[in-house]
C-alpha positions as CSV (number, residue, x, y, z in Angstrom):
1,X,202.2,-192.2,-41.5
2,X,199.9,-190.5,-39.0
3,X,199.9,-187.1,-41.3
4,X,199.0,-189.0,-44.5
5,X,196.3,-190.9,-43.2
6,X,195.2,-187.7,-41.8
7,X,195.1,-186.0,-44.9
8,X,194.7,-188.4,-47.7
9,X,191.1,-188.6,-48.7
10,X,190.4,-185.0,-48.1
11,X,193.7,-183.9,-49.9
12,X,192.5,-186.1,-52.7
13,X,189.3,-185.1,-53.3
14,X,190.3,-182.1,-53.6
15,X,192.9,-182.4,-56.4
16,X,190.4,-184.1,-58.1
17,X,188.2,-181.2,-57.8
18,X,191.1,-178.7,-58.7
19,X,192.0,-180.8,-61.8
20,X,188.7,-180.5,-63.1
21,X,188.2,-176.8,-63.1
22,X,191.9,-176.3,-64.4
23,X,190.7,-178.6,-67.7
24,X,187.9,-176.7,-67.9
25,X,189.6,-173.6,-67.4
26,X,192.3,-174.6,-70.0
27,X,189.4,-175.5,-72.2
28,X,187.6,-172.1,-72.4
29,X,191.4,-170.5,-72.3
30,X,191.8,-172.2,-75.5
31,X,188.2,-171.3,-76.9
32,X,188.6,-168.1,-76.0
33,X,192.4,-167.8,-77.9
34,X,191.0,-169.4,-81.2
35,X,187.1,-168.1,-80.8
36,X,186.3,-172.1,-81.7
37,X,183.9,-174.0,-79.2
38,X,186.5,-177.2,-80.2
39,X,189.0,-177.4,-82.3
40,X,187.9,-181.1,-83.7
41,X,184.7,-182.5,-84.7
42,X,184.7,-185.0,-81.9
43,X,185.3,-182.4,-79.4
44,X,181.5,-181.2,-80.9
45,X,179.6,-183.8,-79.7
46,X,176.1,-183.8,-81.0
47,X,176.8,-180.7,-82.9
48,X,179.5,-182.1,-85.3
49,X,176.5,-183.7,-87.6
50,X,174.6,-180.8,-88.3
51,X,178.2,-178.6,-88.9
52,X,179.8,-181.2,-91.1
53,X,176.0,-181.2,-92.9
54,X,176.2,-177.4,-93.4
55,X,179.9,-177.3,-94.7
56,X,179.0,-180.2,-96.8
57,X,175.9,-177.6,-98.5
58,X,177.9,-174.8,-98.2
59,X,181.2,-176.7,-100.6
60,X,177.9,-177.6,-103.3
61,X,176.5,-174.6,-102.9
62,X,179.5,-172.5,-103.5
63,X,180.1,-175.1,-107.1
64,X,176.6,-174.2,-107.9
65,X,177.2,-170.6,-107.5
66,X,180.6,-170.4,-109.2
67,X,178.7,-171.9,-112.2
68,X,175.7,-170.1,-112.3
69,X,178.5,-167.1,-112.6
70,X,180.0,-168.5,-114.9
71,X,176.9,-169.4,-117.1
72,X,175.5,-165.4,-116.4
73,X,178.7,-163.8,-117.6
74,X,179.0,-166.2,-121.1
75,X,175.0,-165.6,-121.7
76,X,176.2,-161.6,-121.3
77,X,178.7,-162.3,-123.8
78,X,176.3,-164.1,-126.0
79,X,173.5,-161.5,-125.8
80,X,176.2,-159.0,-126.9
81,X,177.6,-161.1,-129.9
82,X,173.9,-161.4,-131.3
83,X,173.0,-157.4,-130.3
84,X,176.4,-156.7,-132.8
85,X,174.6,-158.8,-135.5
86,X,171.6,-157.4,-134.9
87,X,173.2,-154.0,-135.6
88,X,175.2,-155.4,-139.2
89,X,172.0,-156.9,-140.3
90,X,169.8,-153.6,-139.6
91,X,172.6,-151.7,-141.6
92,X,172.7,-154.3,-144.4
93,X,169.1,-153.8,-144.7
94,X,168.7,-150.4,-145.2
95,X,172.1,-150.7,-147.7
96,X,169.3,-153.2,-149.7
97,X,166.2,-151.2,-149.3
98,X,168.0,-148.9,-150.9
99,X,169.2,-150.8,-153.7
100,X,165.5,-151.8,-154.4
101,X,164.9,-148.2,-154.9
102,X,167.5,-147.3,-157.2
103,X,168.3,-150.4,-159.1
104,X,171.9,-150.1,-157.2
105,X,175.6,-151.7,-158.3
106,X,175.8,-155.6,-157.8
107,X,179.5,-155.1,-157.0
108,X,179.1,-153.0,-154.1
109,X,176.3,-155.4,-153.1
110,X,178.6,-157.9,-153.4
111,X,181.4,-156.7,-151.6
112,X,178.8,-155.7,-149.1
113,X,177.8,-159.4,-148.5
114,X,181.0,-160.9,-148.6
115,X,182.1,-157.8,-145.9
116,X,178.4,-159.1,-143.5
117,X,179.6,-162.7,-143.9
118,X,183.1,-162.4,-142.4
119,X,181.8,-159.6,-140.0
120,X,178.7,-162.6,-138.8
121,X,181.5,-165.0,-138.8
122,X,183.1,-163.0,-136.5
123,X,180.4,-162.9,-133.7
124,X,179.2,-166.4,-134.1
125,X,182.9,-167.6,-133.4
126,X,182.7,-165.8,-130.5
127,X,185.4,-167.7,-128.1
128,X,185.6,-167.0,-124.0
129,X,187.8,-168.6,-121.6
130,X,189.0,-171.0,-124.6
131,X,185.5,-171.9,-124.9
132,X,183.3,-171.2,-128.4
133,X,180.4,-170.6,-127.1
134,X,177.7,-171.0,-130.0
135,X,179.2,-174.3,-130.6
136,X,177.4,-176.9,-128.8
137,X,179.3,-178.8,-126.9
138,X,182.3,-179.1,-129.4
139,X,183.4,-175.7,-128.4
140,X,187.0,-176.9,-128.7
141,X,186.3,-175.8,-132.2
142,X,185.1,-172.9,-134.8
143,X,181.3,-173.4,-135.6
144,X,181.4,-171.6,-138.7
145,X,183.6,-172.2,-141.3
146,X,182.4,-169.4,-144.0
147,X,184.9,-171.7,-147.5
148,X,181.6,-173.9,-146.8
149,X,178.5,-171.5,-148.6
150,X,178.2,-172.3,-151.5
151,X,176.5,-170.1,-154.3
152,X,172.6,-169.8,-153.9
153,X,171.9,-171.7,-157.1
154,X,167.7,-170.9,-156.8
155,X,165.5,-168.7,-155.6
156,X,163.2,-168.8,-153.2
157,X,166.5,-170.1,-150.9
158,X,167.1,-173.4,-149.1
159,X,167.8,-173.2,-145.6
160,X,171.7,-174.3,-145.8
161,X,173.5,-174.8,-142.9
162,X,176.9,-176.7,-144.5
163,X,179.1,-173.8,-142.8
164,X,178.2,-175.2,-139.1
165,X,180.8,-177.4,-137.5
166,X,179.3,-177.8,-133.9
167,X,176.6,-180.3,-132.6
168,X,173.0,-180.1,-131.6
169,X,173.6,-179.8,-127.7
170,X,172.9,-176.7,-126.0
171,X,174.9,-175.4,-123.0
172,X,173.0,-176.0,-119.5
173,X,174.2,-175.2,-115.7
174,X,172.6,-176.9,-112.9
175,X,172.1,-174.1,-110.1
176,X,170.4,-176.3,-107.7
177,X,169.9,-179.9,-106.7
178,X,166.9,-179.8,-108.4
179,X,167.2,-177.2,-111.7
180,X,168.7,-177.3,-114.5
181,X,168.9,-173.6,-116.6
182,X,169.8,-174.7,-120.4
183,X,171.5,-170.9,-122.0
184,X,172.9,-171.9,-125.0
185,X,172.4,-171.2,-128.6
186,X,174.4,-172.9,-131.6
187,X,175.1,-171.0,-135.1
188,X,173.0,-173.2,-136.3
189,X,169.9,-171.8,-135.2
190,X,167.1,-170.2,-137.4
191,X,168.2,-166.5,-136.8
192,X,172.0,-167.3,-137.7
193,X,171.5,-169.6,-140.9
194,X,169.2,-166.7,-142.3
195,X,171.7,-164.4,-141.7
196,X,174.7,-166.0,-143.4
197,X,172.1,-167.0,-146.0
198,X,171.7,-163.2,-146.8
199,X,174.8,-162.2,-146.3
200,X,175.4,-165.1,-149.1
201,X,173.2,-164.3,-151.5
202,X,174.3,-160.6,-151.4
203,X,177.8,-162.0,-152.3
204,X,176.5,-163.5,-154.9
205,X,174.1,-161.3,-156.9
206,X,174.4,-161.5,-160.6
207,X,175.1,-158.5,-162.5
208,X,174.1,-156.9,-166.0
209,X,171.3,-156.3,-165.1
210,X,171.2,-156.9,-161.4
211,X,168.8,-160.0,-160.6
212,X,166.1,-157.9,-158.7
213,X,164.4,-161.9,-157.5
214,X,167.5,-162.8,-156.1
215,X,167.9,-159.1,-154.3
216,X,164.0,-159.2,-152.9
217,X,165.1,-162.8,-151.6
218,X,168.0,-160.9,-149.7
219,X,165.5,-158.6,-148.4
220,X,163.0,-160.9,-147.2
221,X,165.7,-163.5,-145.8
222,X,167.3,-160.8,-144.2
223,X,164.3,-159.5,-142.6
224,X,163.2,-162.5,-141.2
225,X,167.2,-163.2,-139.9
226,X,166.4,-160.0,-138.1
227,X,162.9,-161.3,-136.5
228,X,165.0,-164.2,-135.3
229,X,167.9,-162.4,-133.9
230,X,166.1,-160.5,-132.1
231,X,163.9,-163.2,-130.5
232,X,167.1,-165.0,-129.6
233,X,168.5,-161.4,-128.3
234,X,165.2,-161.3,-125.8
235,X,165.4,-165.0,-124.9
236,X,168.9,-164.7,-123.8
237,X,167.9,-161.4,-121.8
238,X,165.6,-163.8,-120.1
239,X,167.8,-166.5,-119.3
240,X,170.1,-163.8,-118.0
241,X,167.5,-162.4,-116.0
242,X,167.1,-166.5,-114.5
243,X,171.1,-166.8,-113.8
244,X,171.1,-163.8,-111.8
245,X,167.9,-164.3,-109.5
246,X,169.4,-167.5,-108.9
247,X,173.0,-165.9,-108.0
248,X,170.9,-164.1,-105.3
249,X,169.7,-167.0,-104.2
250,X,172.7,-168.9,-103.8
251,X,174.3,-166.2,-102.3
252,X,171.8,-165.5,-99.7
253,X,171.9,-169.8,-98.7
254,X,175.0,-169.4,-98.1
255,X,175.1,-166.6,-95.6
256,X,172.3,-168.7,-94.1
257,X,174.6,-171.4,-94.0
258,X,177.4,-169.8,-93.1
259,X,175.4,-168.3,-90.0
260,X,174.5,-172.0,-88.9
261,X,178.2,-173.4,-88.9
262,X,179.5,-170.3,-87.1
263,X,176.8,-170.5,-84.7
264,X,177.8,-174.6,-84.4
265,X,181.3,-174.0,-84.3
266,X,182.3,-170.2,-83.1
267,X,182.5,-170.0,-79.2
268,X,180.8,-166.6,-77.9
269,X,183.4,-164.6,-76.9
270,X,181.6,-162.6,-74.3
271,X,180.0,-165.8,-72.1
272,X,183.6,-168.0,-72.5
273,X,185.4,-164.5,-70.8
274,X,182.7,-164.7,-67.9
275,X,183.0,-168.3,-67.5
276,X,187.2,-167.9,-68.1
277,X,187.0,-165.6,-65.0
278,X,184.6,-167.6,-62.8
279,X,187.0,-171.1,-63.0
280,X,190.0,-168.6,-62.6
281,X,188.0,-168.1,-59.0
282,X,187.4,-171.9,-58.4
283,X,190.8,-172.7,-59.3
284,X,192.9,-170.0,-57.3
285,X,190.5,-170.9,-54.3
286,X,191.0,-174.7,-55.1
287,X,194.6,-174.1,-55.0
288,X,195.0,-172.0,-51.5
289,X,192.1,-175.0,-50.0
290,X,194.5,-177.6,-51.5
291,X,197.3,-175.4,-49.5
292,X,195.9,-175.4,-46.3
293,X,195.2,-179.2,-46.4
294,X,198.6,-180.4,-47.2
295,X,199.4,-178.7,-43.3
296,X,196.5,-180.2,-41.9
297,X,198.2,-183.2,-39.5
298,X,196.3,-185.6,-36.9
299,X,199.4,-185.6,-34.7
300,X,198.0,-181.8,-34.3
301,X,195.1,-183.2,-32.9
302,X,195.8,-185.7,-30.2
């Protein structure tokens, strides 16, 4: 009894003391094994509200930027579906130009129109990722269904777009909490009716003699299908151009972002190894104190 009551309080305090560091010592031991200053929120303290704030920008941020991709690479596919049409148009053109000239065969005008209207077809049914993308929002769907063009009955031409299946809405991606970029274009518009309308009439051009109104109404149609297309061609460019500044921007956020949580969350390696080596001190000199004291005895003293 005379040795505990000798030793107690002293002995105490001093497990107390060596207790402490060893948490703290196992604490940076494990910061230092996973690089994490806690391996909960809790643990965080005040820091878990401006971390679980970041991650909670960073998931939104990286939805904004998968769609933004997303919207960039079908505008792409757009731009190059209306830069083929461009291309069949041009060539049609110059096949008409020339039939001005020379008073040329209505059946190879024909078959030339019929071979433009499937070839149109083609691009504006453009489909990615199961998605037609000059359909609206019923891109489930074909948006033109050539069975519906009907002969061009007069002259000058009715704009006629019975071949269209889609809707009216236009494709939009929101690449920020507060914009909204709307990209699409339907085969309804202007530059694709004219087109088809051409194409049609071409298909359609009476023979014996060849009706010269209806084949300067193909001309004209045609050229003004071109005007369009290529309008839509540079406003698609632009749109492009809009997507990918605002890819940069998302992308440079969230390395921002990402620098904050790591700076939140990551433990620095180099300061947890000096303080991992100072409580390694305290606690080996805690222990051999602790040592002595358990030896300590009054009985010794009297």
């Amino acid at each position: 009894m005379i040795t505990r009551v000798s030793t107690f309080g002293l002995g105490s305090t001093m497990m107390n003391a060596a207790l402490t560091v060893q948490s703290k010592y196992a604490e940076t031991a494990t910061q230092k094994a996973s690089g994490l200053v806690a391996a909960t929120y809790g643990e965080l303290g005040a820091g878990a509200v401006p971390l679980l704030s970041a991650e909670d920008m960073m998931t939104q941020m990286k939805v904004w930027k998968s769609n933004t991709e997303i919207a960039k690479n079908r505008v792409q596919s757009m731009y190059s579906a209306v830069g083929r049409m461009i291309e069949l148009l041009t060539s049609f053109r110059s096949r008409l130009s020339a039939a001005k000239s020379d008073a040329g065969s209505a059946a190879t005008l024909n078959r030339a129109g019929r071979d433009l209207i499937s070839d149109l077809a083609s691009q504006m049914n453009l489909r990615m990722d199961g998605r037609y993308l000059f359909a609206g929002s019923s891109t489930g769907s074909p948006p033109v269904d050539t069975a519906k063009l009907a002969a061009p009955i007069s002259f000058p031409s009715a704009t006629n777009t019975s071949y269209y299946t889609g809707d009216d809405e236009r494709a939009a991606v929101r690449i920020s909490s507060q914009q909204t970029i709307v990209y699409g274009v339907g085969a309804n518009s202007d530059g694709f009716e004219k087109a088809l309308r051409a194409a049609n009439i071409a298909a359609h051009l009476a023979s014996s003699p060849l009706n010269t109104v209806a084949l300067d109404e193909t001309y004209d149609v045609a050229t003004k299908a071109l005007d369009t297309l290529i309008a839509t061609q540079s406003a698609l460019s632009d749109i492009s151009l809009r997507l990918e500044s605002a890819e940069k921007h998302q992308t440079l956020s969230l390395d921002l972002l990402n620098s904050i949580t790591s700076d939140i969350k990551n433990a620095d390696l180099a300061q947890v190894t000096v303080r991992l080596s100072l409580y390694d001190t305290q606690l080996q000199a805690s222990y051999s104190a602790l040592s002595k004291v358990t030896h300590f005895s009054l009985a010794k003293y009297l």
